[in-house]
Backbone as CSV, one residue per row, in Angstrom:
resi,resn,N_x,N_y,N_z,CA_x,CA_y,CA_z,C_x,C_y,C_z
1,UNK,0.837,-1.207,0.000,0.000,0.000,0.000,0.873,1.260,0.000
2,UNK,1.683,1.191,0.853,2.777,2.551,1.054,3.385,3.031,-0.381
3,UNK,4.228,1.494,-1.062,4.401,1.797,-2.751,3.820,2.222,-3.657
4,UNK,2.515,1.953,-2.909,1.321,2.606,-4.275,1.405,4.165,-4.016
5,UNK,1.379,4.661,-2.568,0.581,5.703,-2.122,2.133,6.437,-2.894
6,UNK,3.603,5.875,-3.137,4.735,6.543,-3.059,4.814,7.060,-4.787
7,UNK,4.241,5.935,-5.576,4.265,5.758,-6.833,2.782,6.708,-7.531
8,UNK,1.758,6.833,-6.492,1.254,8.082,-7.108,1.652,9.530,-6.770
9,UNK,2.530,9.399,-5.880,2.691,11.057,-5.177,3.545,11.576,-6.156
10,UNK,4.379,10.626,-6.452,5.751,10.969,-7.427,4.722,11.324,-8.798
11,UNK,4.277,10.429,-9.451,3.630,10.522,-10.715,2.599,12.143,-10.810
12,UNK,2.086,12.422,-9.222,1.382,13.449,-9.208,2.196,14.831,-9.285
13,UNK,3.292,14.818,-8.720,4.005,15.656,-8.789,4.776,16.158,-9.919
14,UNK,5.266,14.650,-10.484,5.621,14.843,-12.737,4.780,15.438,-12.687
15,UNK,3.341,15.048,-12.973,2.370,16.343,-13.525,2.494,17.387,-13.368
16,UNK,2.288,18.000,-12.120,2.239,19.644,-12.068,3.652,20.069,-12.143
17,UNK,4.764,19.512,-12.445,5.984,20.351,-12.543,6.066,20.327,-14.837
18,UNK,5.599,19.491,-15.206,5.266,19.339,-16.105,4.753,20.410,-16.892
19,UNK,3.268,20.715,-16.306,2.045,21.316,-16.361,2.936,22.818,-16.267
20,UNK,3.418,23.382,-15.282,4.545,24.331,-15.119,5.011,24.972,-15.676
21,UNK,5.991,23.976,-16.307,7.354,24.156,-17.597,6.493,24.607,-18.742
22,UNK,5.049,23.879,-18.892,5.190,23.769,-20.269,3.836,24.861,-20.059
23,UNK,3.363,26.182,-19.554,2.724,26.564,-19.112,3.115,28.066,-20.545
24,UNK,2.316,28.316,-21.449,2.486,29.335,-22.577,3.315,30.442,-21.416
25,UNK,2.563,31.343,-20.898,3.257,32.383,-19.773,4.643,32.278,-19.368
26,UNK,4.952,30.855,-18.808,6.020,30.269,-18.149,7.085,30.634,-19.397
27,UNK,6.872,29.773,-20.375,8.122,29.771,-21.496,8.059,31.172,-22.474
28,UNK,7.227,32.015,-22.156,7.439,33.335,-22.649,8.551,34.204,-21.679
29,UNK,7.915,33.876,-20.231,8.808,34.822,-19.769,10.111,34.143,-19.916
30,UNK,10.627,32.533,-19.875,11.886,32.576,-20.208,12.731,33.053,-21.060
31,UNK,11.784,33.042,-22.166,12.354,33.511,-23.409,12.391,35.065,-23.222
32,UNK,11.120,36.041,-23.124,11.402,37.233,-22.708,13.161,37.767,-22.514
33,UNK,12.924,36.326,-20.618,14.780,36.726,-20.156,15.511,36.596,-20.655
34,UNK,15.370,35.523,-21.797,17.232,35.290,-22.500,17.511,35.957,-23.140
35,UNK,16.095,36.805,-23.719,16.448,37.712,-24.899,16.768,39.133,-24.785
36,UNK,16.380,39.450,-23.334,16.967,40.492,-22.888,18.453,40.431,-22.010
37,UNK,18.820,39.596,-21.406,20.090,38.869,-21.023,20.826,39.165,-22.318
38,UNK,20.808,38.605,-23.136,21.555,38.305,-24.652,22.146,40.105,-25.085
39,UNK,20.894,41.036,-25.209,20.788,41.907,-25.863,21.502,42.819,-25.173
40,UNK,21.228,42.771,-23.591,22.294,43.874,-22.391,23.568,43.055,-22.566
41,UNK,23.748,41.629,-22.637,25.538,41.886,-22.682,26.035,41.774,-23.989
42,UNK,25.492,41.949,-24.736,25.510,42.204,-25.960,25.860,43.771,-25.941
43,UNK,25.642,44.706,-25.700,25.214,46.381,-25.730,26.773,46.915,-24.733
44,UNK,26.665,46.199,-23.337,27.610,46.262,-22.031,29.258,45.946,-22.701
45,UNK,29.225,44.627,-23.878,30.440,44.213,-24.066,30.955,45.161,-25.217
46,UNK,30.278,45.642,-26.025,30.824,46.691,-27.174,30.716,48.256,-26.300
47,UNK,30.317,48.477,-25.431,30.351,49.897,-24.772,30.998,49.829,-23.638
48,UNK,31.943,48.908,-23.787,32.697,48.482,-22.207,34.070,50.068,-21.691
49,UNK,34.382,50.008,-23.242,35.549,50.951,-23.268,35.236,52.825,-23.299
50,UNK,33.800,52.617,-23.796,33.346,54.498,-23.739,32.689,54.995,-22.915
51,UNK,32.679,54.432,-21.802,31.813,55.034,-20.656,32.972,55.619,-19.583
52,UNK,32.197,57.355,-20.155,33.358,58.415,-19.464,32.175,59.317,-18.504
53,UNK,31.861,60.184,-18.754,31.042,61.627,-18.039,30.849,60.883,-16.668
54,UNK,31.530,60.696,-15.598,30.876,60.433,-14.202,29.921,59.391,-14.142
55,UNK,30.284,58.127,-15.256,29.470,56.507,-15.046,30.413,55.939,-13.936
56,UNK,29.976,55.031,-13.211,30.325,53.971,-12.323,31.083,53.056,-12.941
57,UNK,32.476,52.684,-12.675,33.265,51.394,-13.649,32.254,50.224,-13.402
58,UNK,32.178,49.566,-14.223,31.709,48.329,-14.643,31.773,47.304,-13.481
59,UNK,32.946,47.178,-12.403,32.394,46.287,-11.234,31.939,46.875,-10.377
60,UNK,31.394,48.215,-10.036,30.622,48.879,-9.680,29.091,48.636,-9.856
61,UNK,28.995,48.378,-11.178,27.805,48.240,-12.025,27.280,46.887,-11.086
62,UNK,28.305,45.757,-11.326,28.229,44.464,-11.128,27.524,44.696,-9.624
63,UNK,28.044,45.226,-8.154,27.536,45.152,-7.190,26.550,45.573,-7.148
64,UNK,25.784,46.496,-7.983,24.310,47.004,-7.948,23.765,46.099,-8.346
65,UNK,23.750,45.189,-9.173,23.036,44.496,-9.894,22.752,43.609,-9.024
66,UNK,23.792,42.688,-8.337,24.199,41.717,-7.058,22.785,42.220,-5.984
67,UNK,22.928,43.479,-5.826,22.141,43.853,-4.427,20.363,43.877,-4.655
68,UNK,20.196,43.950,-5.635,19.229,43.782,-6.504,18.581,42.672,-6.414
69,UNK,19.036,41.732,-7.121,19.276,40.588,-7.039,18.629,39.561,-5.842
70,UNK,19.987,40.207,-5.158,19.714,39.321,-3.435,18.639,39.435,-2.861
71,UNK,18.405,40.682,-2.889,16.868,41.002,-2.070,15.547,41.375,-3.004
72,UNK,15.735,41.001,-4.512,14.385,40.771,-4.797,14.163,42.350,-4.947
73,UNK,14.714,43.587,-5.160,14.364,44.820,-4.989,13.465,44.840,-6.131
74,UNK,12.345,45.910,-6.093,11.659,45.953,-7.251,11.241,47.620,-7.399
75,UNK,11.490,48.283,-6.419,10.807,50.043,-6.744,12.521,50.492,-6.022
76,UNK,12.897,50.852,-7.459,14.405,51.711,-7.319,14.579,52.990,-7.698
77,UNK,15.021,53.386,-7.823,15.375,54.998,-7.292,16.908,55.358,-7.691
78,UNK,17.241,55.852,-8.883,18.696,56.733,-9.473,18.648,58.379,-9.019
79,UNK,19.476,58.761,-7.838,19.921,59.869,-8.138,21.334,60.293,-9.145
80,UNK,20.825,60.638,-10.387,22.299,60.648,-10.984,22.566,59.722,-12.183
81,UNK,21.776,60.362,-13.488,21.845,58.928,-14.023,23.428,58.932,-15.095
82,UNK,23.138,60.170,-15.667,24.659,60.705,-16.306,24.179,59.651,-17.351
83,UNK,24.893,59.100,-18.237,24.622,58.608,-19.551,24.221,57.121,-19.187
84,UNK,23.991,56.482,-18.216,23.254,55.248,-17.734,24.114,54.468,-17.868
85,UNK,24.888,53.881,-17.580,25.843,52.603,-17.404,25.160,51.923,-16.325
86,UNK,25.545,52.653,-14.861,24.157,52.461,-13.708,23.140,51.584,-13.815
87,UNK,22.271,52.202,-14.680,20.630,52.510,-14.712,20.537,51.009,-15.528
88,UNK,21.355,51.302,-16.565,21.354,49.782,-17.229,21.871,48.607,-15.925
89,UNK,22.513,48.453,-15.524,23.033,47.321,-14.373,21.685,47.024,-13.193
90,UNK,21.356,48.486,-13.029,20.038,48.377,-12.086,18.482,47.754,-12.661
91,UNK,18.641,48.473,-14.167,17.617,48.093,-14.737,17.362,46.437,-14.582
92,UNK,18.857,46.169,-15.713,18.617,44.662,-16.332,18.309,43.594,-14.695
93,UNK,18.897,43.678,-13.773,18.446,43.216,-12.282,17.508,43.142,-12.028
94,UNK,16.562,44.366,-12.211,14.954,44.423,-11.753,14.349,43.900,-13.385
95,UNK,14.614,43.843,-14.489,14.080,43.217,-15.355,13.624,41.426,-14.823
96,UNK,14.807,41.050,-14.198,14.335,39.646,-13.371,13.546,39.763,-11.861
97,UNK,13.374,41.064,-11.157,12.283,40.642,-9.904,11.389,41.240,-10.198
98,UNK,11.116,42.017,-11.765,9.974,41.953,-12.058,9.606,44.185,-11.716
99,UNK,10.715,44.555,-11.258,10.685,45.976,-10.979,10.853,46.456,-11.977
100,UNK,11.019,48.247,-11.530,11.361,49.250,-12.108,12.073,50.606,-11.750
101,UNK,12.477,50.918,-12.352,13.728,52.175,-11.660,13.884,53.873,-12.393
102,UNK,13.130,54.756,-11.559,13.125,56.216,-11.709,14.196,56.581,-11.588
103,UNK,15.278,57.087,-12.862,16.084,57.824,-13.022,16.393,59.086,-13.178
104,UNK,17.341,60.188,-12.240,16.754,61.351,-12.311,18.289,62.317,-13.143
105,UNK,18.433,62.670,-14.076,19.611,63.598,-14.599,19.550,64.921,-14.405
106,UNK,19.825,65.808,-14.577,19.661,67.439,-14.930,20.114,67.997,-16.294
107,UNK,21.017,67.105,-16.796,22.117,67.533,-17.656,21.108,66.943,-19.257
108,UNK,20.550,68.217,-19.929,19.644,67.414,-20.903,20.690,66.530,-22.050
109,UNK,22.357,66.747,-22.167,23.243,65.906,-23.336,22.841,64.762,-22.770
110,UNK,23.318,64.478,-21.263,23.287,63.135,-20.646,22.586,61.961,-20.670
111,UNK,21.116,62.580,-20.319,19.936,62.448,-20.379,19.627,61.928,-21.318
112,UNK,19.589,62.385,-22.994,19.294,62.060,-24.322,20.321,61.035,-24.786
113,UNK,21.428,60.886,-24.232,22.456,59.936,-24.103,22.023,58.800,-23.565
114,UNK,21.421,58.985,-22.400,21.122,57.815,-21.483,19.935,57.322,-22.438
115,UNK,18.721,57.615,-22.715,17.417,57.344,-23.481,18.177,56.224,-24.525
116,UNK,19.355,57.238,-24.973,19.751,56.407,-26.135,20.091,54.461,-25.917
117,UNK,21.065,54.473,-24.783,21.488,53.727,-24.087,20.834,52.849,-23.857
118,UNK,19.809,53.322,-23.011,18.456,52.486,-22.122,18.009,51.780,-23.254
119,UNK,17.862,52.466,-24.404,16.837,51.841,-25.773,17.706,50.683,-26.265
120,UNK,18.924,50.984,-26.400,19.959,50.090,-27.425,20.191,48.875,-26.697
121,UNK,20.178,48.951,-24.905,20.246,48.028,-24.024,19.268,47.117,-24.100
122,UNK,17.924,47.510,-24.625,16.432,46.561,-24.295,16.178,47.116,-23.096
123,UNK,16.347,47.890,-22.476,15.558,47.632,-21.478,14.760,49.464,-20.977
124,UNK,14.660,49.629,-21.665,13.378,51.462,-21.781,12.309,50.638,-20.698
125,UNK,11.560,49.579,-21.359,10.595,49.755,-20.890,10.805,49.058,-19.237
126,UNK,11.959,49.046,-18.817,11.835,49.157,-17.248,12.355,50.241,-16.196
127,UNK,12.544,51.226,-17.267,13.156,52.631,-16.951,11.818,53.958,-17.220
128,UNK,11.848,54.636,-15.847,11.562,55.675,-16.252,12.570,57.192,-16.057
129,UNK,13.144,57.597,-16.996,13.961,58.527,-17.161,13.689,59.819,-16.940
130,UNK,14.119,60.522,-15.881,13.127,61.999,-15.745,14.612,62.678,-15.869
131,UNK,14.012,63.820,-16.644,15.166,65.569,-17.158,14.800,66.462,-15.920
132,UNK,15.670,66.304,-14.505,14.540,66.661,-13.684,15.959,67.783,-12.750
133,UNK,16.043,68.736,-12.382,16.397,69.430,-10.727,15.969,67.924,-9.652
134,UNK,17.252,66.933,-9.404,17.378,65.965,-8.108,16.656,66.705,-6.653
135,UNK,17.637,68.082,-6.584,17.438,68.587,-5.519,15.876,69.247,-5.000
136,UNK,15.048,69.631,-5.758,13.326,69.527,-6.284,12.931,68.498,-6.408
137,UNK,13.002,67.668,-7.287,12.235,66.233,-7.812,12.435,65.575,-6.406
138,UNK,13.742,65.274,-6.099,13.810,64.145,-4.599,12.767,64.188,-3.878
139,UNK,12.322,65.265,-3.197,11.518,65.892,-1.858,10.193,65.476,-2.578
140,UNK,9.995,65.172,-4.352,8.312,65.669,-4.374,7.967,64.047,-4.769
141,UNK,9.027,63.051,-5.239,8.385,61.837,-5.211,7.668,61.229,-4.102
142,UNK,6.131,60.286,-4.264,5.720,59.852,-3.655,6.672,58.481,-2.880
143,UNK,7.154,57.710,-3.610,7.346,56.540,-3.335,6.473,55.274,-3.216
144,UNK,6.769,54.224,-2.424,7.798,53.873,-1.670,8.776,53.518,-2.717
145,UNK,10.137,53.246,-2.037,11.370,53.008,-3.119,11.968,51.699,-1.896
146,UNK,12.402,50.699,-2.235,13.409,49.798,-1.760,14.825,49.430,-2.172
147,UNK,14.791,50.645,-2.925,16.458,50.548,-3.679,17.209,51.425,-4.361
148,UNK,17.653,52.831,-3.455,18.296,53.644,-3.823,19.906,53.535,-4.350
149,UNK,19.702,54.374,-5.144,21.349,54.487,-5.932,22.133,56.164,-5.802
150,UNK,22.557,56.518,-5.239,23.054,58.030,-5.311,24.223,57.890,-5.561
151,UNK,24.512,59.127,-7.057,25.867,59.231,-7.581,25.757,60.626,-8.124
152,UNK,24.915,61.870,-7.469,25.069,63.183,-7.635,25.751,64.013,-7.465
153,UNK,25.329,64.984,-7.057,26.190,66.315,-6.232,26.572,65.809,-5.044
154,UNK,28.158,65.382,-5.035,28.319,65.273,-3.337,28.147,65.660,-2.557
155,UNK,28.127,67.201,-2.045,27.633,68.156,-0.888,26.162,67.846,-0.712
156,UNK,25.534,67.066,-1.373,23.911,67.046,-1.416,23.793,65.565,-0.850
157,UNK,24.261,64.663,-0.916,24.004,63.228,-0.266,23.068,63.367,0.658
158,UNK,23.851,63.694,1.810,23.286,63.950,2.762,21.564,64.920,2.969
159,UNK,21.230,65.362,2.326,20.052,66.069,1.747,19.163,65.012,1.014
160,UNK,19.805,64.190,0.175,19.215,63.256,-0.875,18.564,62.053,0.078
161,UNK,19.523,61.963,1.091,19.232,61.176,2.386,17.621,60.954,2.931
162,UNK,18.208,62.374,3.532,17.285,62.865,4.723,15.768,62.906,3.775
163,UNK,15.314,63.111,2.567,14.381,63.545,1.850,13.525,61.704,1.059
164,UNK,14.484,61.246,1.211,13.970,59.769,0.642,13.767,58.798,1.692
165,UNK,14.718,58.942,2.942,14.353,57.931,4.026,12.821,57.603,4.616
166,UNK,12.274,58.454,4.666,10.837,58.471,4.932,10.218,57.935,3.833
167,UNK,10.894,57.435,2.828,9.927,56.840,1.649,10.577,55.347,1.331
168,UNK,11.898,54.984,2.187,12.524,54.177,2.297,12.051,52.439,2.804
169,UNK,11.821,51.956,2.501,10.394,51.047,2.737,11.620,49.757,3.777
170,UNK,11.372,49.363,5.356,11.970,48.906,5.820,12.756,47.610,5.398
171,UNK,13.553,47.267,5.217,14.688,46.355,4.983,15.232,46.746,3.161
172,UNK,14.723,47.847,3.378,15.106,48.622,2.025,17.369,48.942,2.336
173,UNK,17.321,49.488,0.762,18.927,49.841,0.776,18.882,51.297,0.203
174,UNK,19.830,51.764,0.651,20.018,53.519,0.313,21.765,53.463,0.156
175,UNK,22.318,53.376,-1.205,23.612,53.465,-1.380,24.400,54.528,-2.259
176,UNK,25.399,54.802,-2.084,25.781,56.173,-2.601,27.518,55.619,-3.015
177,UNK,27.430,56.647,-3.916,29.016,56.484,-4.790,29.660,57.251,-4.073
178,UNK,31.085,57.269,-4.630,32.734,57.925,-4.112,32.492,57.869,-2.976
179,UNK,32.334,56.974,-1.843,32.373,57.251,-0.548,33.092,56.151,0.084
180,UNK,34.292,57.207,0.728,35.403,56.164,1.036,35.863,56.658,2.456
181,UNK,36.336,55.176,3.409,36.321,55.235,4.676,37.715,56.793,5.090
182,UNK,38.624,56.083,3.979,39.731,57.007,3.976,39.759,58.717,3.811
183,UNK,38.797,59.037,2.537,38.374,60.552,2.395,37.341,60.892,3.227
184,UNK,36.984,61.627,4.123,35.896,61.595,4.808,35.865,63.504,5.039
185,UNK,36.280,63.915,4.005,36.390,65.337,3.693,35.308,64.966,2.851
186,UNK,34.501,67.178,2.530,33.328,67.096,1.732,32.153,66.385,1.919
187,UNK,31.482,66.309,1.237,29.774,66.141,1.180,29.840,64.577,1.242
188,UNK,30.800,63.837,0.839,30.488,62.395,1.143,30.740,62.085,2.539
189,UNK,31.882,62.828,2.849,32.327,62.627,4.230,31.505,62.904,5.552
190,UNK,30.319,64.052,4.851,29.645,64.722,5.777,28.397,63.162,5.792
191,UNK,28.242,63.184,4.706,27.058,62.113,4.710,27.099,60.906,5.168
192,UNK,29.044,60.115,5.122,28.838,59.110,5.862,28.522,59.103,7.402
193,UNK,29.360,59.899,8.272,29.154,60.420,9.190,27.710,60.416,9.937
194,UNK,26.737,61.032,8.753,25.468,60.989,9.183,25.013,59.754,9.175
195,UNK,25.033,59.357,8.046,23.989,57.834,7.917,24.906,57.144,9.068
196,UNK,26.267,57.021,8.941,26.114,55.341,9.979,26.393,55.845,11.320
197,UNK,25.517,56.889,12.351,25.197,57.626,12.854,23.616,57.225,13.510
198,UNK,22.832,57.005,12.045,21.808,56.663,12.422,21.138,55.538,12.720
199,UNK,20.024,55.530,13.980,19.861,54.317,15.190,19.373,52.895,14.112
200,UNK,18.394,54.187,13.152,17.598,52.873,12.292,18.116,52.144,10.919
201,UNK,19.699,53.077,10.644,20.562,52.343,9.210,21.433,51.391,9.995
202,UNK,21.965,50.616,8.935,23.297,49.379,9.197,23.997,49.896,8.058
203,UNK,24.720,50.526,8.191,25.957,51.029,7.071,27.217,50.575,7.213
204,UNK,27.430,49.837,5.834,29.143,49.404,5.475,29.601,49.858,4.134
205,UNK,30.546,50.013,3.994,31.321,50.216,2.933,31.554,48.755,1.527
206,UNK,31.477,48.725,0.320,31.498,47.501,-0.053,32.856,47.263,-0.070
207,UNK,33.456,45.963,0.467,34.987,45.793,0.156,35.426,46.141,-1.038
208,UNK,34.945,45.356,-2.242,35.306,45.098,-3.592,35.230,46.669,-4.675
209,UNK,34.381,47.908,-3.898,34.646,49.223,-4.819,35.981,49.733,-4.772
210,UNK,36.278,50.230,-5.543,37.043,51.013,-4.876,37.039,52.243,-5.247
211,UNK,36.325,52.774,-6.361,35.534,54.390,-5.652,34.985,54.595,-4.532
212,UNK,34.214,52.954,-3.906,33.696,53.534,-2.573,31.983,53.355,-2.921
213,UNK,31.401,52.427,-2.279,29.839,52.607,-2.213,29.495,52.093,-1.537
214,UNK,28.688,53.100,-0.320,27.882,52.649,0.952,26.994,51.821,0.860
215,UNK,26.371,51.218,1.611,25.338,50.349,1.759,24.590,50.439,3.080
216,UNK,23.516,51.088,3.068,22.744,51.495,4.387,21.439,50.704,4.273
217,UNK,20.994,49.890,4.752,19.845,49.017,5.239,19.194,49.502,5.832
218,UNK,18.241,49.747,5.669,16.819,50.194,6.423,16.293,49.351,7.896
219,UNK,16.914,49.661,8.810,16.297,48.173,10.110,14.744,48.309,10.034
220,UNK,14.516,46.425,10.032,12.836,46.280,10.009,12.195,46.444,11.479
């Protein structure tokens, strides 16, 4: 009796993993992913060498994507998009948990640069790109966001901070460029200071930058 009961559980279970795989939805979105997978390192490996104006080097890119990733982030947040190297690494990440990511520039060359980028990458339609004043726009988004990126005006971090934390959704991340344990002069310096300061962040430095990018956790 036990063999029988073992030999239908198994057979029941082929089915619905079956049923699954072979589910129209299921094998679209795989395909969807490979084809956007394919098309970003496709785009990433021929634009490896021209990304200049204040982009993030490329294993920079890699740890955003990583953090992404790990925790499933899905409502992200670019201060700073500059011609999108970033935005693409953040994007293509939330293209797999299913998010999306408000990018904010000032600089309209950049901006029309980045559009360009975002498009050639595949991935526009998980970007929304705003031509926006950071220091205005920050304060007036609603939110919630679970996955900030700041790579702006350094003297402003700390401002960019204080204006998004309240929209910061708990076990959320709030991370920022050039910020290094060693320089702790200027607006980054002022800002680390603050954040890992505060009762409700967990702030570290990532080993592996070495421009330097914080990582502040939201305590649940």
């Amino acid at each position: 009796m036990k063999k029988y009961f073992d030999i239908t559980f198994r057979l029941i279970l082929m089915y619905l993993l079956a049923s699954f795989l072979l589910n129209p939805a299921f094998c679209q979105e795989s395909t969807d992913n490979k084809d956007i997978d394919e098309k970003v390192e496709k785009f990433l490996k021929n634009s490896r060498y021209r990304w200049r104006d204040m982009n993030v080097p490329e294993s920079d890119g890699k740890i955003l994507y990583d953090l992404v990733i790990k925790h499933n982030y899905k409502k992200a947040l670019e201060i700073g998009t500059s011609t999108g190297h970033s935005g693409i690494w953040i994007a293509w990440a939330l293209s797999k948990t299913g998010g999306k990511l408000i990018t904010i520039e000032i600089d309209e060359y950049r901006y029309k640069q980045a559009l360009s980028n975002f498009k050639e990458a595949g991935l526009s339609g998980y970007i929304d790109a705003r031509l926006a004043d950071a220091h205005e726009l920050v304060p007036e988004l609603k939110g919630p966001f679970d996955f900030v990126f700041c790579d702006a005006d350094k003297y402003w971090y700390k401002n960019y901070l204080i204006a998004v934390l309240p929209k910061l959704e708990a076990g959320g991340c709030f991370t920022a460029h050039n910020v290094s344990n060693i320089r702790r002069g200027g607006g980054t310096g002022e800002f680390l200071r603050y954040v890992e300061n505060l009762p409700n962040m967990e702030t570290n430095l990532h080993p592996r930058s070495r421009a330097g990018i914080s990582i502040s956790y939201k305590k649940r």
